[in-house]
C-alpha positions as CSV (number, residue, x, y, z in Angstrom):
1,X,25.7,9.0,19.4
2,X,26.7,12.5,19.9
3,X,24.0,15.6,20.6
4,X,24.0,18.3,18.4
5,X,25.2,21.5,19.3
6,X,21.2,22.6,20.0
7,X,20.8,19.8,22.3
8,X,23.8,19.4,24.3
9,X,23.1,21.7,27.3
10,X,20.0,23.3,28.8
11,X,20.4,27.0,27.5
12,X,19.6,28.0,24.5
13,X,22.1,29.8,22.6
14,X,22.6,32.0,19.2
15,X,25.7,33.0,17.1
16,X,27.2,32.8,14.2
17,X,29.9,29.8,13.2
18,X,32.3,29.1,10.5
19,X,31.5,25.3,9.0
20,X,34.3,24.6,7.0
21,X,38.2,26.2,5.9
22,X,36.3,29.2,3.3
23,X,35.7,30.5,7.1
24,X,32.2,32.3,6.0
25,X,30.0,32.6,9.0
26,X,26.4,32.0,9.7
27,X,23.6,32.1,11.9
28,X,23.9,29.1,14.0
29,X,21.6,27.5,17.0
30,X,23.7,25.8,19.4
31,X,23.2,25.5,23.5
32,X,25.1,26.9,26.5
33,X,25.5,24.9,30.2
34,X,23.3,25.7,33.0
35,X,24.8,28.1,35.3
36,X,27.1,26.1,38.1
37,X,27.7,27.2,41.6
38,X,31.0,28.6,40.7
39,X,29.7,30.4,37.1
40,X,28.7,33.4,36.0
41,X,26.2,33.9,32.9
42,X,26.8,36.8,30.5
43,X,24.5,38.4,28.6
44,X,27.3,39.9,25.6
45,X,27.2,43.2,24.1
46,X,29.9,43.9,22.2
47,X,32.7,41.4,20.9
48,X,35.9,42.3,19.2
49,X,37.1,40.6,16.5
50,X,40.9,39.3,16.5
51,X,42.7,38.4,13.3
52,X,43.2,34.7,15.6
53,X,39.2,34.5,14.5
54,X,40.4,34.9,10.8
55,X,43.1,32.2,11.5
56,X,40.9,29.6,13.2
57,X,38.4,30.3,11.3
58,X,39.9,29.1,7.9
59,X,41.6,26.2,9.3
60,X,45.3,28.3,8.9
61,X,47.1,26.7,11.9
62,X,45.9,23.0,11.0
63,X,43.4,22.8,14.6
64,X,40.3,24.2,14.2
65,X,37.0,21.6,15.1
66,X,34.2,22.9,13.1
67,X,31.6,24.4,13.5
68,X,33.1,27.0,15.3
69,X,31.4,30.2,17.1
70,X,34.5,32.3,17.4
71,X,35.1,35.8,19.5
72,X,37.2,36.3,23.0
73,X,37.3,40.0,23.3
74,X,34.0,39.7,24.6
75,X,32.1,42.4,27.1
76,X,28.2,42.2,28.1
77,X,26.3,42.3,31.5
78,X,26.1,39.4,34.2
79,X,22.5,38.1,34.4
80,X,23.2,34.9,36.8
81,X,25.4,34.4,39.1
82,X,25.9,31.0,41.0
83,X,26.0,31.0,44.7
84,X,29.7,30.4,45.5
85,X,30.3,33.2,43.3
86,X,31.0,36.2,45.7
87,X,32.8,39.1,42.8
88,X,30.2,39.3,40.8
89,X,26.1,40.6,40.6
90,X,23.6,40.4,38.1
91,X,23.8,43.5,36.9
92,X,27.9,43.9,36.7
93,X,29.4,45.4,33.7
94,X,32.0,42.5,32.7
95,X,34.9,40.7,30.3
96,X,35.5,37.6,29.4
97,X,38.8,37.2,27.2
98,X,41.0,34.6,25.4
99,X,40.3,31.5,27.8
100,X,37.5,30.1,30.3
101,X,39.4,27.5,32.1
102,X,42.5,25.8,33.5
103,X,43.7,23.3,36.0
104,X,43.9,25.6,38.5
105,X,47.1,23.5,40.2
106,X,50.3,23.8,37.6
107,X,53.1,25.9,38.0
108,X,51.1,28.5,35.4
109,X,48.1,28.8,37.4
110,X,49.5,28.9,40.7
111,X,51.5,31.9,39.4
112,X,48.1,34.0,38.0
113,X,50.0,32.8,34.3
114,X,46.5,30.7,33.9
115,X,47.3,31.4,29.9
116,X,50.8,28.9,30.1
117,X,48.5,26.3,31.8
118,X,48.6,23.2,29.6
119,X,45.5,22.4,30.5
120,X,44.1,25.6,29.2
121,X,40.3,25.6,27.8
122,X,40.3,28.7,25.5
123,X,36.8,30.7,24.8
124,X,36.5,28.7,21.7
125,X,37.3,25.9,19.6
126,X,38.8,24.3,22.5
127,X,37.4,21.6,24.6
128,X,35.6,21.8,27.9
129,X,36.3,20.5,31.6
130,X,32.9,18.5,30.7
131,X,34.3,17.8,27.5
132,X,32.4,19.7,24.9
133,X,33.2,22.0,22.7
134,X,33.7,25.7,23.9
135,X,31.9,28.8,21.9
136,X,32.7,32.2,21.8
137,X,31.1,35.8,22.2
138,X,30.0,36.0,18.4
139,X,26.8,35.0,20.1
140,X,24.0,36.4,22.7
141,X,25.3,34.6,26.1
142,X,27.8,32.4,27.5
143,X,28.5,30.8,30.8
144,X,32.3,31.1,32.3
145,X,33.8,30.0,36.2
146,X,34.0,33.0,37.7
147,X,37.8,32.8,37.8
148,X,38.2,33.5,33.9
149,X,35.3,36.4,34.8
150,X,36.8,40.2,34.2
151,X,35.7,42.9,35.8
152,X,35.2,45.6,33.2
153,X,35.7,49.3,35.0
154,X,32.2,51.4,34.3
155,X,34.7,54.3,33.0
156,X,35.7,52.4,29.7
157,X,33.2,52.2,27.0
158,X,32.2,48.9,26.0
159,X,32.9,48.8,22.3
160,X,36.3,50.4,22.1
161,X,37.2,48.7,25.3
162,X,36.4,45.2,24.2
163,X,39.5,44.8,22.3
164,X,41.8,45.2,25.5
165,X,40.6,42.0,26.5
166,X,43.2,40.4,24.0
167,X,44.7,42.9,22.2
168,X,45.6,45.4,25.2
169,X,46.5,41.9,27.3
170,X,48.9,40.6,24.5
171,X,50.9,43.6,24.2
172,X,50.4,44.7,28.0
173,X,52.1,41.4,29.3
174,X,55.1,41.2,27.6
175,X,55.9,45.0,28.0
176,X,55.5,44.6,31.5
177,X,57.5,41.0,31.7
178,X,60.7,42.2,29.9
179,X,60.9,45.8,31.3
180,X,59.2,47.9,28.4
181,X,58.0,50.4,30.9
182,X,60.9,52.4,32.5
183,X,59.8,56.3,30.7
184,X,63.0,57.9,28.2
185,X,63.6,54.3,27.0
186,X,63.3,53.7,23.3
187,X,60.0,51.3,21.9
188,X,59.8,50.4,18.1
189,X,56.4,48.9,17.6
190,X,56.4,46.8,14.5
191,X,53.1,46.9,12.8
192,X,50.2,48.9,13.2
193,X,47.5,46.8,13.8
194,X,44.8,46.2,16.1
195,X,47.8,45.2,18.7
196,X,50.4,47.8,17.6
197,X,48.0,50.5,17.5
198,X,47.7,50.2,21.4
199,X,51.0,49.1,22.3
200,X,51.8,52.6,20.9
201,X,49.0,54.2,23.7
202,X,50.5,52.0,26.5
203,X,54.0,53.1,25.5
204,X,53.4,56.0,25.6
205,X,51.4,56.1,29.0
206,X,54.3,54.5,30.4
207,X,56.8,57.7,29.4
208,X,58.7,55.8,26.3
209,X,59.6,57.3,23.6
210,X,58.0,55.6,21.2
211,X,58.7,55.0,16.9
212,X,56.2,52.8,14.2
213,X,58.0,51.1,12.4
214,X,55.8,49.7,9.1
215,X,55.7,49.1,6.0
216,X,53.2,51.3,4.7
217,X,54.0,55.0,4.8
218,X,50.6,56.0,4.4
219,X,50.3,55.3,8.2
220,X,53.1,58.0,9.0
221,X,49.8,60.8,9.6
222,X,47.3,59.1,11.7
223,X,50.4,57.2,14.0
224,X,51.6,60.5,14.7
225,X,48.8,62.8,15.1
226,X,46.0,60.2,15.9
227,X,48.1,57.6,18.3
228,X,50.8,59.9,19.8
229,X,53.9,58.3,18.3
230,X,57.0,60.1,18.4
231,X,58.5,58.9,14.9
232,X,57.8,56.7,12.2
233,X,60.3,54.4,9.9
234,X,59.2,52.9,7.3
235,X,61.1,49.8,6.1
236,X,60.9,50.0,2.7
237,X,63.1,53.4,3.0
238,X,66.6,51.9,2.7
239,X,68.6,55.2,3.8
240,X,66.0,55.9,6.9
241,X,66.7,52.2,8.4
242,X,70.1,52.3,8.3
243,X,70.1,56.0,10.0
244,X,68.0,54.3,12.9
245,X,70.3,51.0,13.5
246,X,71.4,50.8,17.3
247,X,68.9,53.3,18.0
248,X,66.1,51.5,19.9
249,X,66.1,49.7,23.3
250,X,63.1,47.3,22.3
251,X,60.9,46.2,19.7
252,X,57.5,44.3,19.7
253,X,56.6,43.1,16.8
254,X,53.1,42.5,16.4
255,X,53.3,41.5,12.8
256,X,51.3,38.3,12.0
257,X,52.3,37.6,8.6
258,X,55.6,36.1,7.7
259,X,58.3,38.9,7.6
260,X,62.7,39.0,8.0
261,X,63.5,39.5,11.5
262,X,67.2,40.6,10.8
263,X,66.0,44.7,9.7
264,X,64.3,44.3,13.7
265,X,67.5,42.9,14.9
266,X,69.6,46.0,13.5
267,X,67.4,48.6,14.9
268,X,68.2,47.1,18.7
269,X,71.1,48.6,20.5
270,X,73.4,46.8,22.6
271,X,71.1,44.3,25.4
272,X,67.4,45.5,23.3
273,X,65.4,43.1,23.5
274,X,62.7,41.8,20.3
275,X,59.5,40.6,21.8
276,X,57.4,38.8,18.9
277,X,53.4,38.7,19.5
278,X,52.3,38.1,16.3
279,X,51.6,34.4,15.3
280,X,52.5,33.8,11.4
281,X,51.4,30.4,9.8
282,X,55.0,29.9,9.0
283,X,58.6,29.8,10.6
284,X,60.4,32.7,10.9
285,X,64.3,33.0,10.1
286,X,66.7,33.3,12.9
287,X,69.6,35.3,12.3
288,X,72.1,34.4,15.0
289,X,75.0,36.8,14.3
290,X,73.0,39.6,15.5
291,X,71.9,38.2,18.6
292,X,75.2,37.1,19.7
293,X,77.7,40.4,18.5
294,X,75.0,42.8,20.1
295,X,74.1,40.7,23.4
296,X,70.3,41.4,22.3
297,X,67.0,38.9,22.7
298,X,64.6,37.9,21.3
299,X,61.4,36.7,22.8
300,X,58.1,35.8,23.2
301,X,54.7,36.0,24.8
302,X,51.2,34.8,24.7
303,X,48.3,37.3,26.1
304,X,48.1,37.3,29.5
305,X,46.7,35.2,33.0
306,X,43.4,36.8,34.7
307,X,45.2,39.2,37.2
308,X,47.3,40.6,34.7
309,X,44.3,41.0,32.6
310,X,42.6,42.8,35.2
311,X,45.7,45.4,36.3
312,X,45.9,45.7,32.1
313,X,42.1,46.8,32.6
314,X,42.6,49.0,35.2
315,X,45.5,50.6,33.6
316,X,43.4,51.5,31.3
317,X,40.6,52.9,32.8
318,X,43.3,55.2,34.5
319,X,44.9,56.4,31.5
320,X,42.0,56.6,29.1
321,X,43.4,54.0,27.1
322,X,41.0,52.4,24.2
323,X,40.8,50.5,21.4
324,X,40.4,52.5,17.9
325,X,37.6,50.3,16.3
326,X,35.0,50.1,13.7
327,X,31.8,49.3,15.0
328,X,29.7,46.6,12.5
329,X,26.7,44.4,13.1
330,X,26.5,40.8,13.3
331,X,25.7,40.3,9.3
332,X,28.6,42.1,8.2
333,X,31.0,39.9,9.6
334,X,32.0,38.1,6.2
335,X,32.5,41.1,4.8
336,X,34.5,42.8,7.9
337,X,36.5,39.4,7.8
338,X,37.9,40.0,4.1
339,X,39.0,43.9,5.0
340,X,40.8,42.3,8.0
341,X,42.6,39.7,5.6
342,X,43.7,42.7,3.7
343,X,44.9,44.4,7.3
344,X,42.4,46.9,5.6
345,X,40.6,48.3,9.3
346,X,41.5,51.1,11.8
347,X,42.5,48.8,14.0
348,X,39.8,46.9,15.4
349,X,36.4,45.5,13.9
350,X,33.7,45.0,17.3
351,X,30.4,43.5,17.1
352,X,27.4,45.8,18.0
353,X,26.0,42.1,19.1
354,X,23.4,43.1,21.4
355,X,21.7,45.6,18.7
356,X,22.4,43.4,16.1
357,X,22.4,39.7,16.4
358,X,19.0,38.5,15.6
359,X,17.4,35.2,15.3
360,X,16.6,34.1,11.9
């Protein structure tokens, strides 16, 4: 018979977990494994919380394995180290992002792509090399191989750096993959989310010039004067899209909901390239005239491996680049979760979780 979550490793652990597809979370006791020779134990802080945790959470892309503890955008301090861990100190100000294993031996992981591996043990709601469940940083500690251990540089605050783990990664990746970084070139960045929000900052801090493009023009203001953008179109303006077609060199679209990829398409010039982030519940439609009379492409990409995630890091240490969040407590959660069903947050909820989480 199978232990409960409480009793199936040494250390004791606390979060909160989602039980069933309404997604509501609550306190739950569960356990952690005793720190290995090759872990690191993490004592979190602060964790960010990605609209993926709203998916999985309800059950919206069919796979979730309640009860789930979810959260990878996940910062805190190490308080045990094992001893053929040689990066890391107690002490260490660190991240721990979307996943906490791999084969270490495929194509992917022998690349630094440890994220392709498809062997990949994500933070949470995945399963183990030991074969239990994984839980995430909506809790007080958790124990990772020091290979899926981030450094986290002392100059970036905590909180507002605790989304880059995921969000900065995710848009950092495939900017850097498909040549979104060469400065005068042209970036749309469709929606203005927690992802678009800093694929904006990291346009611009590599030299693009860079436009919103969203469909809510009550974001024109604080895209502008609060995020550096250059322009803003909004789609619902029928006269302003068709004065910016062939006008941009590439787009990523961070949207997460189902939306038409053709008005994308027709803001592209000749050889732009669409990258798509954003993970909707349902296919997109693929207009193929478009792709083939303008020679453009449309791709994709999935967050990043661990050296990636650490240049990402360091990048923006360097530039000053940060996460715009909204700083809650564990207990509002629920309620955080519903404003980010209604995209209705500026542009990333974290969790104060070391001043907040409590035992009950």
């Amino acid at each position: 018979m199978a232990k409960n979550p409480e009793e199936e490793h040494p250390v004791k652990a606390f979060g909160w977990a989602a039980r069933d597809s309404s997604g509501v979370l609550s306190p739950f006791h569960f356990s952690r494994r005793e720190n290995g020779d090759d872990d690191v134990t993490v004592k979190i802080f602060y964790c960010g919380v990605c609209h993926s945790d709203l998916h999985v959470a309800k059950n919206e892309w069919g796979f979730t394995n309640y009860p789930i503890v979810p959260g990878h955008e996940i910062v805190g301090i190490v308080t045990k180290v094992g001893k053929q861990v040689q990066k890391f100190r107690v002490g260490d100000k660190v991240g721990v992002g979307v996943l906490v294993g791999s084969c270490k031996s495929c194509e992917g992981c022998q690349q630094d792509l440890e994220n392709y591996c498809p062997q990949l043990v994500f933070t949470y709601n995945s399963i183990d090399c030991d074969g239990t469940k994984t839980y995430g940083g909506y809790s007080d500690v958790i124990v990772v191989h020091q290979r899926y251990v981030l450094r986290f540089p002392d100059n970036l605050p905590s909180d507002a750096g605790a989304p880059l783990l995921c969000a900065g990664i995710t848009v950092y990746s495939p900017m850097k993959y498909y040549g979104m970084t060469e400065p005068g070139k042209h970036l749309g960045v469709a929606g203005l989310g927690g992802l678009g929000h800093v694929a904006v900052k990291f346009g611009k801090a590599f030299g693009l010039k860079v436009t919103v493009i969203s469909g809510s023009q009550s974001k024109e203001v604080e895209a502008i004067n609060r995020l550096g953008a250059d322009s803003f179109l909004v789609t619902s303006d029928p006269a302003k899209m068709k004065a910016a077609i062939g006008t941009m060199d590439f787009i990523i679209d961070t949207i997460s909901a189902v939306h038409p990829l053709l008005p994308l398409l027709s803001l592209l010039r000749l050889n732009g390239k669409l990258v798509t982030v954003g993970l909707p519940n349902k296919p997109l439609e693929l207009p193929i005239f478009p792709l083939v009379l303008g020679r453009k492409l449309i791709g994709g990409s999935d967050a990043g491996g661990m050296k990636e995630t650490q240049e990402m890091l360091d990048f923006c240490a360097k530039n000053n680049i940060t996460a715009d969040i909204e700083l809650i407590k564990m207990d509002e959660i629920n309620k955080a979760m519903e404003r980010l069903a209604k995209s209705d947050v500026r542009y990333r909820f974290v969790i104060d979780v070391g001043n907040s989480l409590s035992h009950p």
